[in-house]
C-alpha positions as CSV (number, residue, x, y, z in Angstrom):
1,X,-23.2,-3.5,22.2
2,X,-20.0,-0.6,22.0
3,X,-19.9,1.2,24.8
4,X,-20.3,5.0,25.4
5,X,-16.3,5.1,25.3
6,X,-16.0,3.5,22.1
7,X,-18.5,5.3,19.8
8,X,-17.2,8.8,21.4
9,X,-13.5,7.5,20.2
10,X,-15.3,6.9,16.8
11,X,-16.7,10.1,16.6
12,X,-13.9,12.0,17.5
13,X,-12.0,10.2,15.0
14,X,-13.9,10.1,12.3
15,X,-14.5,13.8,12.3
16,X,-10.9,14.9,12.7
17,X,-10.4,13.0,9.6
18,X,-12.6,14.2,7.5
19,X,-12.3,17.6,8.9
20,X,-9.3,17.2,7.6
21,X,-10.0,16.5,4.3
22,X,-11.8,19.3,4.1
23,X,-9.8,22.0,5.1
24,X,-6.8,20.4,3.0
25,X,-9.3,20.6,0.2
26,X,-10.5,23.9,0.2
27,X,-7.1,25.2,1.2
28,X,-4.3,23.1,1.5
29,X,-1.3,22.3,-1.1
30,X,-1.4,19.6,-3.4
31,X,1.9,18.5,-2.5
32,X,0.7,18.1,1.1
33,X,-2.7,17.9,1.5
34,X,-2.5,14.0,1.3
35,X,0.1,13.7,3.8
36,X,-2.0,15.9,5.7
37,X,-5.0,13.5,6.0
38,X,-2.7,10.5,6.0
39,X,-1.0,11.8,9.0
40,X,-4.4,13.1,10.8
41,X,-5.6,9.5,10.2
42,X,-2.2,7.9,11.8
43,X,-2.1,9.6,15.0
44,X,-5.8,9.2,15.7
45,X,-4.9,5.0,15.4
46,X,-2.3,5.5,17.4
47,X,-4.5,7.5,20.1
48,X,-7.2,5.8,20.0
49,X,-6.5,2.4,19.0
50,X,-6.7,1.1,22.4
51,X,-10.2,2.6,23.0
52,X,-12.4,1.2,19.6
53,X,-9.6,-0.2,17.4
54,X,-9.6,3.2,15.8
55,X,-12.0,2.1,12.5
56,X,-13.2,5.8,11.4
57,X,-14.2,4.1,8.5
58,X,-17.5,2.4,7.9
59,X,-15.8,-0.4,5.2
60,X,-13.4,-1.2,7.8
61,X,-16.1,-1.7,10.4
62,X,-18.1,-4.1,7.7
63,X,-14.3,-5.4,6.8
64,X,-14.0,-6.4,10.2
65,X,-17.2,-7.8,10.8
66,X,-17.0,-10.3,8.1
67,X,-13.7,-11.2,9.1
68,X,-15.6,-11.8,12.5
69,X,-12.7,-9.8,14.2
70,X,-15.6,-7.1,15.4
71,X,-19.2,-8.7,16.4
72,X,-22.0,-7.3,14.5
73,X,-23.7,-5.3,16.7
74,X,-21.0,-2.9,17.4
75,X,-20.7,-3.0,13.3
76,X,-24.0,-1.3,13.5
77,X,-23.1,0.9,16.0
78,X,-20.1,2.2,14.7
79,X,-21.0,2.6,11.0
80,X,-24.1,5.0,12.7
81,X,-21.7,7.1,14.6
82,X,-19.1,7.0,12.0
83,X,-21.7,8.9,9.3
84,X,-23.1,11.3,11.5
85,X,-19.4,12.0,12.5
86,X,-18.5,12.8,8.8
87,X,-21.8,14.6,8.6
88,X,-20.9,17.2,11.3
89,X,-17.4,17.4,10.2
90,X,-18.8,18.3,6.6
91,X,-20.9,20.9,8.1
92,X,-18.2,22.7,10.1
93,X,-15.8,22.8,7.3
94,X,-18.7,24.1,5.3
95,X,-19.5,26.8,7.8
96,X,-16.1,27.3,8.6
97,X,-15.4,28.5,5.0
98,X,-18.0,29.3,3.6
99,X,-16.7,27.5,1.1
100,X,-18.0,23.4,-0.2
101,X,-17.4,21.2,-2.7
102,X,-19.0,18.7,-4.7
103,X,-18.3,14.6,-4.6
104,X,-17.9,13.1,-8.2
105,X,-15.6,11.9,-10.4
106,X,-13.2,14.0,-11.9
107,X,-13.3,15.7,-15.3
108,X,-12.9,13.1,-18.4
109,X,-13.9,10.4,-16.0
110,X,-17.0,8.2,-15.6
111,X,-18.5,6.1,-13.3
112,X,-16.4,2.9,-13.9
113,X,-12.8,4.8,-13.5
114,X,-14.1,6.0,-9.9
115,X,-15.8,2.5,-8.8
116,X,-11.9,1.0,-9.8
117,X,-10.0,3.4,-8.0
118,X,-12.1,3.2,-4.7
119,X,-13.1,-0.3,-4.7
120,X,-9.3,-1.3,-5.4
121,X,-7.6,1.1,-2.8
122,X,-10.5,0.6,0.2
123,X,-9.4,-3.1,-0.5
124,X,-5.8,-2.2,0.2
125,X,-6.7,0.3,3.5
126,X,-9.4,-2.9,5.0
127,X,-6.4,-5.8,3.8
128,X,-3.5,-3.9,5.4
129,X,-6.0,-3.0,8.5
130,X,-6.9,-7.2,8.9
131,X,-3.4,-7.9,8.3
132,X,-1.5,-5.4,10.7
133,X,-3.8,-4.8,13.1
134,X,-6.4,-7.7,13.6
135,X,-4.3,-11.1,12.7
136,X,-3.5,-13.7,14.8
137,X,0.0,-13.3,13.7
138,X,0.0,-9.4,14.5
139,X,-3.0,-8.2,16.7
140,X,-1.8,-6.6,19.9
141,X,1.9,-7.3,18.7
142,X,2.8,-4.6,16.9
143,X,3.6,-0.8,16.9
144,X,3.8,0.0,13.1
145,X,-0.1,-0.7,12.7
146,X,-1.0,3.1,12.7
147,X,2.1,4.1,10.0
148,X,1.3,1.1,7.9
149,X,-2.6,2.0,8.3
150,X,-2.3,6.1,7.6
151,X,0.2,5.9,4.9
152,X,-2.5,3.2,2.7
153,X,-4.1,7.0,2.2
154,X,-0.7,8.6,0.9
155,X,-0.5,5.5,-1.7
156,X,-3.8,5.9,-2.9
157,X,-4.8,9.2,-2.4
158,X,-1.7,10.6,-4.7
159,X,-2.7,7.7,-6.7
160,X,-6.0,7.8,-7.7
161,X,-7.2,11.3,-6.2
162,X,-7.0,12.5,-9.5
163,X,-9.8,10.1,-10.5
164,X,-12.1,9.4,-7.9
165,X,-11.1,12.1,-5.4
166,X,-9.7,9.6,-3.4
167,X,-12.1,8.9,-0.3
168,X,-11.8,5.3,0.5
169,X,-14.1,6.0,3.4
170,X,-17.9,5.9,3.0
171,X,-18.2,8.7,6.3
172,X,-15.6,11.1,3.9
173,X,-17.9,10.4,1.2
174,X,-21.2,11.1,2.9
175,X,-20.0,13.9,4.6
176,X,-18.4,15.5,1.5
177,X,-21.7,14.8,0.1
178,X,-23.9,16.4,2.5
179,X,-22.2,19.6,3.3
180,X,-22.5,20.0,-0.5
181,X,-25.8,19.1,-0.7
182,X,-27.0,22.4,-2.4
183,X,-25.1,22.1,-5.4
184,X,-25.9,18.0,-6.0
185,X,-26.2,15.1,-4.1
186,X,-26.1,11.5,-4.5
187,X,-22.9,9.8,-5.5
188,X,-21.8,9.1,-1.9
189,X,-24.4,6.1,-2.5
190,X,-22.7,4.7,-5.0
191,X,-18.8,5.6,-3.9
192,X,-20.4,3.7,-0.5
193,X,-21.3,0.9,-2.9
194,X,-17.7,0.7,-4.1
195,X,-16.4,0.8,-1.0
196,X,-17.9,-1.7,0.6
197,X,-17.2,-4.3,-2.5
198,X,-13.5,-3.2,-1.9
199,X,-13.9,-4.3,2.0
200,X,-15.7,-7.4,1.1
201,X,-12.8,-8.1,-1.3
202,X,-10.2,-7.1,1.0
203,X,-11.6,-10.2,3.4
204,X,-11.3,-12.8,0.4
205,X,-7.9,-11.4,0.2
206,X,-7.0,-11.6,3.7
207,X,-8.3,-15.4,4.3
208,X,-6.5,-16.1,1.2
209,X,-3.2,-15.2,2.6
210,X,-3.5,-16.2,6.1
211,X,-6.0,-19.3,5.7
212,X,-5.3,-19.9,9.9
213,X,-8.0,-16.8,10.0
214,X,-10.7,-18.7,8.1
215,X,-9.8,-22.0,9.0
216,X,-9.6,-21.3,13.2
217,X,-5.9,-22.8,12.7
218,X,-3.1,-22.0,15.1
219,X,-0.8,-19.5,13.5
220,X,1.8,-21.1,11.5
221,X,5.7,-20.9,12.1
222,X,6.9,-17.6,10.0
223,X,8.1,-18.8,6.7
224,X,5.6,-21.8,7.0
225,X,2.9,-20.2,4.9
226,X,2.0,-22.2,2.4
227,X,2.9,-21.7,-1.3
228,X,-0.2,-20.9,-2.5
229,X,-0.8,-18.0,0.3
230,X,2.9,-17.4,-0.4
231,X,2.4,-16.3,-4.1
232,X,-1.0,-14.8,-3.4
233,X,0.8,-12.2,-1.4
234,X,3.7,-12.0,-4.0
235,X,1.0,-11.1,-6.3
236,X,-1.1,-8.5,-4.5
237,X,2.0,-6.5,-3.2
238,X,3.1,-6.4,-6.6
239,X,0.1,-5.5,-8.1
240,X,-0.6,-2.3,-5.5
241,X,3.1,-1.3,-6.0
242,X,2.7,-1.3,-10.0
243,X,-0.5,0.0,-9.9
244,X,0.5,2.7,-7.3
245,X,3.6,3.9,-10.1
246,X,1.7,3.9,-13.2
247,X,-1.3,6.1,-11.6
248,X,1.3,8.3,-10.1
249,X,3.3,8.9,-13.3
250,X,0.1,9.3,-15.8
251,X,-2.2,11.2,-13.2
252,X,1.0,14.0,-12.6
253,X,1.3,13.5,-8.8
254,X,2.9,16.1,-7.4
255,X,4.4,13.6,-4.8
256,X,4.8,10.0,-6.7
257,X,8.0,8.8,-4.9
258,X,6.4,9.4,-1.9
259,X,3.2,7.8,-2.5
260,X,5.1,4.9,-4.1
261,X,7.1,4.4,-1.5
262,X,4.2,4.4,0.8
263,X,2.9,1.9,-0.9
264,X,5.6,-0.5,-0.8
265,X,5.8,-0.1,2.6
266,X,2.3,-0.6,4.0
267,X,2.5,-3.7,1.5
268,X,5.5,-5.2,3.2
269,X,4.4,-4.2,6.6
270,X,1.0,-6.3,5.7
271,X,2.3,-9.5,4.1
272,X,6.4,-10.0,5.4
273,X,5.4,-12.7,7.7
274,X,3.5,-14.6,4.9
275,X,5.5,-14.4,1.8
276,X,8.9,-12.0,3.0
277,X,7.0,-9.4,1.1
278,X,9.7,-9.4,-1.6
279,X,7.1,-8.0,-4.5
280,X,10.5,-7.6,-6.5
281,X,12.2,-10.6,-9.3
282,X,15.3,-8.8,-8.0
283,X,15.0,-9.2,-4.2
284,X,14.2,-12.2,-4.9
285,X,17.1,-13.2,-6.4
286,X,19.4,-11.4,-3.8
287,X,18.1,-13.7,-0.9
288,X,18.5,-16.7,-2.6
289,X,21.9,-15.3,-3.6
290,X,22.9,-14.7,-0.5
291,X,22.5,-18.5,0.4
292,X,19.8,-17.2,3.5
293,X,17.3,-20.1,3.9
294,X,14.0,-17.4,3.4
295,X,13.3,-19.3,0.2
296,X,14.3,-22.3,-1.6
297,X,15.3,-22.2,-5.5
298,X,12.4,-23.8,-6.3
299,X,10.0,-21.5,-4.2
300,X,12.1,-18.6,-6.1
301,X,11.0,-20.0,-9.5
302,X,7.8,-19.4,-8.3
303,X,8.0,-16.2,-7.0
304,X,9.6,-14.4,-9.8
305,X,6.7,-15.2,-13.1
306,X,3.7,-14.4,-10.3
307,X,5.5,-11.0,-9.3
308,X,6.0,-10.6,-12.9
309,X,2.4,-11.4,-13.9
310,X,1.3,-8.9,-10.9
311,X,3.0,-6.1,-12.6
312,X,1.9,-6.6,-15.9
313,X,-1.5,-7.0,-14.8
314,X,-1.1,-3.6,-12.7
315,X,-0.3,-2.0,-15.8
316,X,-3.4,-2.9,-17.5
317,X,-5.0,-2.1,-14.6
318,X,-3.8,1.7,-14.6
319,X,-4.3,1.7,-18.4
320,X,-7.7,1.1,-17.8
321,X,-8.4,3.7,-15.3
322,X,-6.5,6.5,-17.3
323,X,-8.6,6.2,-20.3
324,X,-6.1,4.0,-22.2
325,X,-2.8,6.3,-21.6
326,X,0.6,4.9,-20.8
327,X,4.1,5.7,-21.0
328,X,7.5,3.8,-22.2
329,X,10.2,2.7,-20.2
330,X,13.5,4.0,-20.8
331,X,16.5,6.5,-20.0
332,X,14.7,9.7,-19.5
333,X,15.2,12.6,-22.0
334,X,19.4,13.7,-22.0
335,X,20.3,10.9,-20.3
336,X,21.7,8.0,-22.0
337,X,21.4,4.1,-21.4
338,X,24.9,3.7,-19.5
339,X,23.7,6.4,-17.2
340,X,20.4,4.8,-16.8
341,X,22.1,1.6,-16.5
342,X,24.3,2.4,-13.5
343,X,21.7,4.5,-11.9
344,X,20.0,1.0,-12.0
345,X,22.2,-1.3,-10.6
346,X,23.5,1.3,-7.8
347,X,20.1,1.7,-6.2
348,X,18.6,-1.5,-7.1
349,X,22.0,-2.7,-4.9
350,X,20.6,-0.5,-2.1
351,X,17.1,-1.7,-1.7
352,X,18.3,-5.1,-1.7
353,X,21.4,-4.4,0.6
354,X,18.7,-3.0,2.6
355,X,16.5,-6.0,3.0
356,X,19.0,-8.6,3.4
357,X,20.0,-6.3,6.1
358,X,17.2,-6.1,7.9
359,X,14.9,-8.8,7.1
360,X,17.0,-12.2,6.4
361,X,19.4,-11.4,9.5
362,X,19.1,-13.3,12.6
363,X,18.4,-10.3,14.4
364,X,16.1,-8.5,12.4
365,X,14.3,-5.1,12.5
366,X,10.8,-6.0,14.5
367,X,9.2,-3.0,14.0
368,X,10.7,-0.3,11.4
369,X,11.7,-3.0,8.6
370,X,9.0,-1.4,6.1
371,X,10.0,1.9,6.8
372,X,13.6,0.9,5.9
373,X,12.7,-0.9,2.7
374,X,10.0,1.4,1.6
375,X,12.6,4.3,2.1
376,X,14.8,2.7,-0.7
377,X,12.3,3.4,-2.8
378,X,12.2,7.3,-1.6
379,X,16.0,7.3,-1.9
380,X,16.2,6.2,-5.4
381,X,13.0,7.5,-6.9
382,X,14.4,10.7,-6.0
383,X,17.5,10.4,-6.9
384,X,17.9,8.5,-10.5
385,X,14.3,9.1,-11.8
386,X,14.7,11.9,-14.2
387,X,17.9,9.5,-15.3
388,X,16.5,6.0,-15.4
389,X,12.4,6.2,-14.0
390,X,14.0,4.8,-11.2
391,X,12.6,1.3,-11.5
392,X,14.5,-0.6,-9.3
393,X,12.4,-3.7,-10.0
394,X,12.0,-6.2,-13.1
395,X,8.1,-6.3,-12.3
396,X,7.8,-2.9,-12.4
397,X,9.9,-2.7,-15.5
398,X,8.0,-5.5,-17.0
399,X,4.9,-3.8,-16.2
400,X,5.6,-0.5,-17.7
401,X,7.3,-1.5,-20.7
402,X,4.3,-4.3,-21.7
403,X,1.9,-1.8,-21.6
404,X,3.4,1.1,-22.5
405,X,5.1,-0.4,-26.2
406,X,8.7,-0.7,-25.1
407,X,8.4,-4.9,-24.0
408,X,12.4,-5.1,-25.2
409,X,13.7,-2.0,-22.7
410,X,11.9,-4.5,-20.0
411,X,14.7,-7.3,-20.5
412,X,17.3,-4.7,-20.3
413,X,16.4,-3.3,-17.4
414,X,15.7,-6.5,-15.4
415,X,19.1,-7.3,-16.4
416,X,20.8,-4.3,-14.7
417,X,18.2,-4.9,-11.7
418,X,19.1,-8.6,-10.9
419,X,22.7,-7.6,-11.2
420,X,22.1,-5.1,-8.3
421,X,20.4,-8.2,-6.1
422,X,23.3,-10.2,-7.1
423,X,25.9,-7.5,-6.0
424,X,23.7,-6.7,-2.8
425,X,24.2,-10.5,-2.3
426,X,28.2,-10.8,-2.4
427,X,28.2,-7.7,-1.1
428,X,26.1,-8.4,2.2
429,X,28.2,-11.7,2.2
430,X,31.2,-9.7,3.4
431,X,30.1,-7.1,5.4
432,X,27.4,-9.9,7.8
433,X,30.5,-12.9,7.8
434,X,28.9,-14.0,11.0
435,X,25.3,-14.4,9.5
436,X,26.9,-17.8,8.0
437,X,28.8,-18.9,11.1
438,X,26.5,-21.0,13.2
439,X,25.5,-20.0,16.8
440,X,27.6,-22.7,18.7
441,X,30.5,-21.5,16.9
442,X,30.4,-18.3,17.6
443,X,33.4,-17.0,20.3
444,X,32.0,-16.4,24.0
């Protein structure tokens, strides 16, 4: 059974979070509120990690209980003091204020748009927990588990806020619930209900990639992953990076770089030491460019269709939650397709100048490599999206365009992409000479 000092670090945690939320609700920014309660979330990991493993979040708890990485009883335990920690936070917000509000699904939305949007994005908060924090290959190993953890919340909370709300935590949900009690109660039940599939799903996912956590295996060599766990990470970091855009763009975010980017990252942080985490036709192509022995030709011809496939699927996926909306892919409005195609290529270059840099080299970034990657995504969105969308990715591209009536712009653009990995490569060639000169023939 947990001790006294674990389900007090619970507690504490849990109701700073959704404390939180609350105040961010009633009064916070939208630009900021999300980052708020990402960040809030983040440091309490990283304080009190070492105490309970810093769940806060009941469909982590049951995440990690069928992943048998937390033993049942403490499950029990922790769930308990988890709800009655939202509870109390949702009071003193309440009282604080003066001031509730209700849990449901936002305006023009039902039921089904709000189970998608929680069930998917709890999935990615319990896979990116299991994978950063709890594998074989990363428990106790790592500092980056809190950042990759807290910023799941920036992804999808920009994401799919607009839809749902954006909880991913059945304690936020209850307590939300409960401290609005007077003016309707009830769908915490079924948000918990959606949750919980999302951590159940999140498991499948998890043994899926890393079948050594199933299977009681030793951990495998890095790069020895199977292929099949290989292109089931391609896919899944794919999908939540597609997904993560296209609910961004269509629900008006008022940060959708950011959150993008957060996505990415937490993605890459999760699943580099199964597949490299490229999620991208263009990285891709820039490692096996280079002439780096990540991936062989025929592993790449593999890669590239299910990262594809992943964004295209995103796209119906976002299409479904938005009520059947979608938008085109092209050079945006002044801007013409020269502009759009050099603002491709430049920045394209730099996210995969960026990975071969710090990923493929034979000293490589141990703990900030997702920050640097993910940050690409934050330089260019920013930068070339009013000129181009700032893709920076044929799967995006492929995605968007599919879905959104513009399937020809979607060749285009993968063509000025891969001729950014392809320039990263020769580039990268040049500038990290003695990447290619072996280790005994290096000078003293």
């Amino acid at each position: 059974m947990a001790g006294a000092d674990k389900l007090i670090a619970e507690f504490i945690g849990t109701f700073m979070l959704v404390l939180t939320v609350g105040c961010n609700v009633i009064t916070g920014g939208p630009e900021w509120a999300v980052t708020s309660i990402a960040c809030t979330l983040m440091v309490m990991i990283y304080a009190l990690g070492g105490v309970s493993g810093a769940n806060f979040n009941p469909a982590v708890s049951l995440a990690l209980g069928m992943a048998k990485k937390l033993p049942w009883n403490d499950v029990g335990a922790y769930i308990g003091v988890q709800v009655v920690a939202g509870i109390c936070a949702g009071l003193v917000y309440g009282g604080m204020f003066w001031n509730v509000f209700n849990l449901a699904p936002a305006a023009g939305f039902t039921w089904v748009h709000a189970a998608l949007a929680e069930i998917i994005y709890t999935m990615m908060l319990c896979f990116v927990v299991l994978n950063v924090a709890c594998s074989k290959m990363h428990a106790g190993k790592n500092q980056f588990y809190g950042l990759a953890i807290g910023f799941v919340v920036i992804a999808g909370g920009y994401g799919a806020g607009h839809i749902s709300g954006g909880c991913f935590n059945p304690a936020v949900a209850i307590g939300i619930d409960t401290s609005s009690a007077g003016i309707g109660w009830g769908w915490c039940l079924a948000y918990t209900v959606f949750e919980f599939i999302g951590a159940a799903i999140a498991v499948a996912l998890f043994q899926a990639c890393r079948p050594e956590e199933k299977q009681g295996d030793d951990v495998p060599p890095p790069q020895m992953y199977a292929l099949g766990s290989r292109l089931v990470s391609e896919f899944l970091g794919t999908y939540m990076l597609v997904l993560t855009v296209g609910l961004n763009v269509i629900g008006g975010s008022k940060a959708p770089v950011w959150s993008i980017a957060a996505g990415l990252m937490c993605m890459i942080f999760a699943l580099g030491s199964v597949s490299g985490a490229h999620f991208n036709p263009a990285v891709t192509v820039a490692i096996l460019a280079s002439g780096r022995d990540c991936i062989s030709a025929k592993d790449a011809c593999m890669y590239i269709p299910v990262q594809i496939i992943g964004g295209i699927c995103a796209a119906f996926t976002y299409v479904l939650m938005e009520n059947g909306k979608s938008f085109p892919l092209g050079p945006g409005k002044g801007f013409s397709w020269t502009q759009a195609a050099i603002a491709e290529v430049v920045f394209t270059f730099l996210l995969c100048y960026v990975v071969l840099s710090v990923a493929t080299t034979k000293q490589v970034l141990t703990e900030y490599f997702g920050l640097a990657i993910g940050s690409c995504v934050t330089a260019g969105g920013y930068a070339i999206g009013a000129i181009s969308g700032g893709s920076l990715n044929p799967a995006v591209s492929f995605g968007i365009a599919v879905s959104g009536g513009t399937p020809l712009n979607a060749v285009y653009y993968s063509v000025f992409e891969i001729a950014g990995g392809v320039l990263a490569a020769g580039i990268f060639m040049s500038t990290h000479a003695t990447e290619y000169v072996k280790d005994d023939q290096l000078p003293e």
